[in-house]
N, C-alpha and C positions, 0 to 999 in steps of 0.2 A: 504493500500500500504506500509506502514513504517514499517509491521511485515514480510513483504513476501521475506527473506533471504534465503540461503540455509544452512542448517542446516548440520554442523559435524556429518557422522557416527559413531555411540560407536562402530563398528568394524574397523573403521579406530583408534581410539584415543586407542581401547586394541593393535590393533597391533604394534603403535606404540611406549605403552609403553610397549609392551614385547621386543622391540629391544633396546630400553633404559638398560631394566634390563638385556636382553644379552650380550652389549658392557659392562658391569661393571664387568662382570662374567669371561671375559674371559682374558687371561692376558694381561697387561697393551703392553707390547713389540711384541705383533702380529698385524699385518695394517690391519684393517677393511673396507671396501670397499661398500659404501650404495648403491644398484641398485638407480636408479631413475623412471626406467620402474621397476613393479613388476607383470604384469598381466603374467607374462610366466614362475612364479611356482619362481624365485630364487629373494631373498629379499638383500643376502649382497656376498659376496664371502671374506673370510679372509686368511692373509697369515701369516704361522710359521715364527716367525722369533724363531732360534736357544738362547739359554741360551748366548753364545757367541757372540751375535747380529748377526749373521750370517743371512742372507737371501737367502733361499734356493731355489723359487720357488716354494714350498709345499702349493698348493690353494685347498681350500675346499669351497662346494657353498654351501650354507642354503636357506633354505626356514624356515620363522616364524611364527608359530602364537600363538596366545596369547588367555589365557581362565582365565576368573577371577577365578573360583576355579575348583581345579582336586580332585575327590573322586577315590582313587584306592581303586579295587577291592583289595578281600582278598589275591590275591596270588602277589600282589603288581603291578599291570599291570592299567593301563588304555587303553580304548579305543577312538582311533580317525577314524571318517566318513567322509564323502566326499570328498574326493580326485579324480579330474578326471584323466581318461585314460588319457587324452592327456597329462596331466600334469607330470603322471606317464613315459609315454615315453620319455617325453621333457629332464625326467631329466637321465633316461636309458642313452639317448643320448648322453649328455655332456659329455666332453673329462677328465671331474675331479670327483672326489667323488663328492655325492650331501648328505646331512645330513639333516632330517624334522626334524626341534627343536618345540616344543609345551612349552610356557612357564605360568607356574602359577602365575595370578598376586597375589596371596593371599598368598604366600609362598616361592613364588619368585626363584622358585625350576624352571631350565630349565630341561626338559628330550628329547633327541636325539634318532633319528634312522635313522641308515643307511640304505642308499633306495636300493642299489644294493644286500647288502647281506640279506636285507629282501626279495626283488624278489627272490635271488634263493633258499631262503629255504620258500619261497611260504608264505610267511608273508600279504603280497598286497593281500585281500583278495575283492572280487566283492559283492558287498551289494546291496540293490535296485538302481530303478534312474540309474543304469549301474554308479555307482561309487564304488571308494574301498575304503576301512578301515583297518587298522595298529592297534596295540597294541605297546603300551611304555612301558618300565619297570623300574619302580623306582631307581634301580642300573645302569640306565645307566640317568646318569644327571652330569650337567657341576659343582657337585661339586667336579671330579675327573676329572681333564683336563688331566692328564696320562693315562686314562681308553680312554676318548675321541681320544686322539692324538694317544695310541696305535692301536688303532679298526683304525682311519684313514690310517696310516700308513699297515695296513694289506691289507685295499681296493686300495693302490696306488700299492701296488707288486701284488695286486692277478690276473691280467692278467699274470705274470710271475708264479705264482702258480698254474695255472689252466694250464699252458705249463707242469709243474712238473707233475701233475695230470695226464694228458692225456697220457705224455710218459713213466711215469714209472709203469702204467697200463698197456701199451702197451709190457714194456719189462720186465713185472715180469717173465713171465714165463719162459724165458730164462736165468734170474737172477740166479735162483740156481743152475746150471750147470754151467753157470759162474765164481760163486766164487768157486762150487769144481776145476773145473779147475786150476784156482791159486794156491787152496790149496796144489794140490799136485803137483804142481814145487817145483824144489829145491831152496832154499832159494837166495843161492848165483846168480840164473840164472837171468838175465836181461831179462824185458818183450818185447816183440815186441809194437808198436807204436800204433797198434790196441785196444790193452787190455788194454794200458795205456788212449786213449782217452776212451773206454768204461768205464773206473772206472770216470775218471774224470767226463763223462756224467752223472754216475750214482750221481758222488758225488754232484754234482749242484744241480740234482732231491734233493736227500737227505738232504742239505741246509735250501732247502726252504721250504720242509716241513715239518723238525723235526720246522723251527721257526715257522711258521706260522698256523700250522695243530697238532703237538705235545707242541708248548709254550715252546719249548727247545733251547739253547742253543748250538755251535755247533764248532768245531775246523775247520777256515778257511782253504781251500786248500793251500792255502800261506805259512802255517803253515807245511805243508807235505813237501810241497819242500824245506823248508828253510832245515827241517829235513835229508832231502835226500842231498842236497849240504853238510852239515857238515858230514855226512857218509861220503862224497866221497873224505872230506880232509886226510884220511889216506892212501886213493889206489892210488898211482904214477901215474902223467901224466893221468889221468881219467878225464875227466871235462863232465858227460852229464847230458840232462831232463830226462834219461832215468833211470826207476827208478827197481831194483831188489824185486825178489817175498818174500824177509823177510820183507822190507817197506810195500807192496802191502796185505802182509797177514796183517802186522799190521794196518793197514787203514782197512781191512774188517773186524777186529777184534772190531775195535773202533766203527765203521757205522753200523754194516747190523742187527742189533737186532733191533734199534729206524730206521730206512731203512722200513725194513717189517714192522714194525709194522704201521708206517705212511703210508705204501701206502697199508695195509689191512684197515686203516681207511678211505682213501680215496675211495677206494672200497666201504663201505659201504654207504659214500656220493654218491656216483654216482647214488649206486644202490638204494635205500633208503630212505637217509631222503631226498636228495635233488633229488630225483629221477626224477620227474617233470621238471626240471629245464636242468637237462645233456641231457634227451632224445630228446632237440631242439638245446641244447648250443653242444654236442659233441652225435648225433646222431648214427653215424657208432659204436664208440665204443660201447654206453650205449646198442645197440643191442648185438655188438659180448659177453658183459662182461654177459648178459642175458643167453643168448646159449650157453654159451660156458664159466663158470663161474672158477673165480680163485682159487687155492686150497691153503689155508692160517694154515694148521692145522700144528700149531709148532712142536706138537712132530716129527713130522714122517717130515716136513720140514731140521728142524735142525740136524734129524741122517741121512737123506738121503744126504743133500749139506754142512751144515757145519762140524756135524763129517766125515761124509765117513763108515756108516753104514752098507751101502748098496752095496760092494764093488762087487754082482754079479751083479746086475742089471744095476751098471754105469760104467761097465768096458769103455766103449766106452762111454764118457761122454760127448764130443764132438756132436754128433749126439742127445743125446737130448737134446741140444738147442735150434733144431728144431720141439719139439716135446712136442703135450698138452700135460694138465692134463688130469689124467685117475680119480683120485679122488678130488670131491667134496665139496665144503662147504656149509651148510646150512645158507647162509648168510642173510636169512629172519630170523632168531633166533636170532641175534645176536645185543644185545643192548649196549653194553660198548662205543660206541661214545662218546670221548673227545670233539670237538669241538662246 
């Protein structure tokens, strides 16, 4: 009777020194937050706090587990098993990024993956037992909390980047008609309110996915208009938002090379690599962009709408902004994906 105790799991005492070795890892200045239920897939939830102590409401949920020793494969990846469906959904669900951290207690090496951008580039893979498996990749571990916080940071905008996605797939094709349009006003003519909110549309798309889709850098819209008000201190008695087609050619000058090119990459996500994934998440398009495919080939792009090349076929330029492509791209060939 004096030995008949309940004995400590070693899957409890690795998990909870791999949340040990994770609170030390991560910086001293972010709140950490310990579930106390953990059966429903999430172990802590922590929040950014800013360099400036600033508290921004930036939450991110973990789930932990802990393995005394990781052998990566040669291409520096490990693999993890068992993960159920539900657990998998549980955390789809959640209203925040969710990140699986796997930590090594022999090395003390945490390595992360984000669950959402692994679902949609079909990472969550079904294994026996009706469970999945994930691979980690040694370059993504909390000894780069920049690396960490910027991938976060891309999963809290990418509902807003997947708006970008959808609509400027939707309006490429009317896009190069678009800007010849512009092109050929005259400089000094002020735009109508239309064409100023279509650039503006275009330029939000354009924003979010030269940063997030091209890793670029990008001149705020803020930045146009400040531009446009000091133009307008030399014309007498003028004060509007209304902005003339020399600014408007200079904004398309600045934008529409890293423009097309992001959303010929995104095309290729759709169609592609994450192909799997669009054809549930934005079904309508992922059919039309099928059938009825976008035509991305620069040469004959750029002499056709940015120089004006092609001055018999678009005399009436207008009317083909209503009107497909007649040429093709072989967008099954095509491997250069940045992201």
């Amino acid at each position: 009777m004096e030995d008949n105790f309940p004995i400590r799991d070693l899957t409890h005492i690795i998990e909870r020194d791999a949340i040990d070795i994770l609170n030390k890892q991560l910086p001293r200045e972010w709140i950490i937050r310990e579930m106390t239920e953990r059966d429903y897939g999430i172990d802590l939830y922590i929040e950014i706090v800013k360099k400036d102590k600033r508290v921004t409401g930036d939450l991110i949920a973990l789930q932990v587990k802990g393995k005394e020793k990781i052998d990566l494969k040669p291409d520096k990846t490990f693999t993890f098993y068992s993960i159920k469906r539900s657990t998998i959904n549980y955390w789809l669900n959640l209203p925040v990024p969710v990140f699986f951290v796997v930590v090594c207690l022999e090395t003390k090496k945490s390595y992360w993956c984000n669950i959402r951008e692994a679902h949609r580039s079909n990472k969550l893979i079904i294994g026996t037992s009706n469970t999945y498996y994930t691979s980690l990749s040694q370059d993504r571990n909390l000894d780069s909390i920049i690396k960490f916080q910027s991938n976060y940071y891309r999963e809290k905008y990418w509902p807003a980047v997947e708006n970008a996605i959808e609509n400027s797939l939707m309006l490429f094709t009317s896009l190069g008609p678009f800007i010849l349009m512009c092109k050929r006003k005259q400089d000094e003519e002020y735009c109508s309110s239309t064409i100023q909110y279509m650039l503006i549309q275009h330029y939000g798309y354009y924003n979010l996915l030269t940063r997030y889709i091209l890793g670029k850098k990008s001149v705020q819209l803020s930045e146009w208009y400040d531009k446009h008000l000091v133009m307008q201190n030399g014309v007498s008695g003028l004060r509007s938002a209304t902005f003339n087609f020399s600014l408007i050619k200079e904004i398309i000058d600045y934008f529409i090379s890293d423009y097309r090119e992001a959303i010929r990459q995104v095309n290729l996500l759709v169609l592609k690599y994450h192909s799997s994934y669009y054809s549930q998440k934005l079904p309508y398009l992922h059919l039309h962009l099928k059938l009825r495919p976008l035509a991305f080939i620069e040469s004959d792009w750029y002499a056709r709408y940015y120089y004006d090349e092609y001055e018999n076929d678009t005399t009436n330029i207008e009317s083909k902004y209503f009107e497909d492509f007649t040429d093709f791209d072989d967008w099954d060939l095509i491997d250069d994906l940045n992201v």
